[in-house]
N, C-alpha and C positions, 0 to 999 in steps of 0.2 A: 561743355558738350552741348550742342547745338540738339534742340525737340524740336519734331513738328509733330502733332498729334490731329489728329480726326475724331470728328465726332457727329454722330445725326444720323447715322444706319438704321435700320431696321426691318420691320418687315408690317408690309402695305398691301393693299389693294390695289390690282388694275386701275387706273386714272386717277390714283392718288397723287399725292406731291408729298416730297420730303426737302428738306436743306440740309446739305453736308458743308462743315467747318473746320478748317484746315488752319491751327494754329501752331506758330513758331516760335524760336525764343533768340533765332540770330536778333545780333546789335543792331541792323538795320534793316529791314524790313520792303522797307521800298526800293532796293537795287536789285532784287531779282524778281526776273520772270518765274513764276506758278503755276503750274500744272496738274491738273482730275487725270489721270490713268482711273482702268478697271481691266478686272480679270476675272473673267465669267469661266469655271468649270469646266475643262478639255478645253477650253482656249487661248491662244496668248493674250501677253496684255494689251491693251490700245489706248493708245490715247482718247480721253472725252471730253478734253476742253483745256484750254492756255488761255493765260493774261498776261500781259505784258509789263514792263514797267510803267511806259505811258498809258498802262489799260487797254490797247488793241486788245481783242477777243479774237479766239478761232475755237471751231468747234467741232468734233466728227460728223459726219452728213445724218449717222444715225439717230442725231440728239438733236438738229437743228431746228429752232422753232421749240423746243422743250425744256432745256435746259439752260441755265444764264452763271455765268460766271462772275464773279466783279470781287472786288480788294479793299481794305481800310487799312490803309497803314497804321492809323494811329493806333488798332487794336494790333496789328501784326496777322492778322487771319484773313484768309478768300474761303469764300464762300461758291457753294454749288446748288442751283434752285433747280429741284429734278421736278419737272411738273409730268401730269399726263402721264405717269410710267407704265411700265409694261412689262409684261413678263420676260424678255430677255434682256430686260436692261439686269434682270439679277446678276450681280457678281461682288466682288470687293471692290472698292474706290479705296486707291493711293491719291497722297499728294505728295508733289514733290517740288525743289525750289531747284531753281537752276540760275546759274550766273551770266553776268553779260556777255553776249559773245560765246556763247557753251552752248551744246545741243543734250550734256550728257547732267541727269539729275545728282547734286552731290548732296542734297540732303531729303529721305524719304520718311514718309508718315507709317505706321505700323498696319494701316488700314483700316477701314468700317465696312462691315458684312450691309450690301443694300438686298432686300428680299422681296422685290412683287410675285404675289401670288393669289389664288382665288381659295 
């Protein structure tokens, strides 16, 4: 049975910075694209950042300049470096793996609660 698990939530300060880690247990690690969703409270979820296999990066416009995504295969985990936060980045961060050629995620993280607040 294939885990991915998250870990690194919490709850911060205005212009703090956290790193969320997203690790896996598939056999191979490096053939799929990875994915930061979030799901902030009365709203749907969104995407906050993808990596690709060759590491292309893309990111919501919300987080651009704040947050960085990047991959180690040899650990099996991507990583999310939330800089600068804010109060409405509050919500849960999913991750999620997805296969070549797929839009749709087949394997999901259980979540990490992210809290800015004053």
């Amino acid at each position: 049975q294939v885990q991915v698990a998250e870990s690194g939530g919490g709850l911060v300060q205005p212009g703090e910075s956290l790193r969320l880690s997203c690790a896996a247990s598939v056999s191979i690690f490096s053939i799929y694209n990875v994915a930061w969703f979030r799901q902030a409270l009365g709203k749907q979820r969104e995407l906050v950042a993808q990596i690709g296999i060759s590491s292309p990066t893309n990111y919501a416009d919300s987080v651009k300049g704040r947050f960085t995504i990047s991959r180690d295969n040899a650990k099996k985990t991507v990583y999310l470096q939330m800089n600068a936060l804010k109060p409405e980045d509050t919500a849960i961060y999913y991750c999620g793996l997805k296969r070549r050629g797929e839009s749709t995620v087949v394997y999901w993280g259980q979540g990490t609660q992210v809290t800015v607040s004053s």
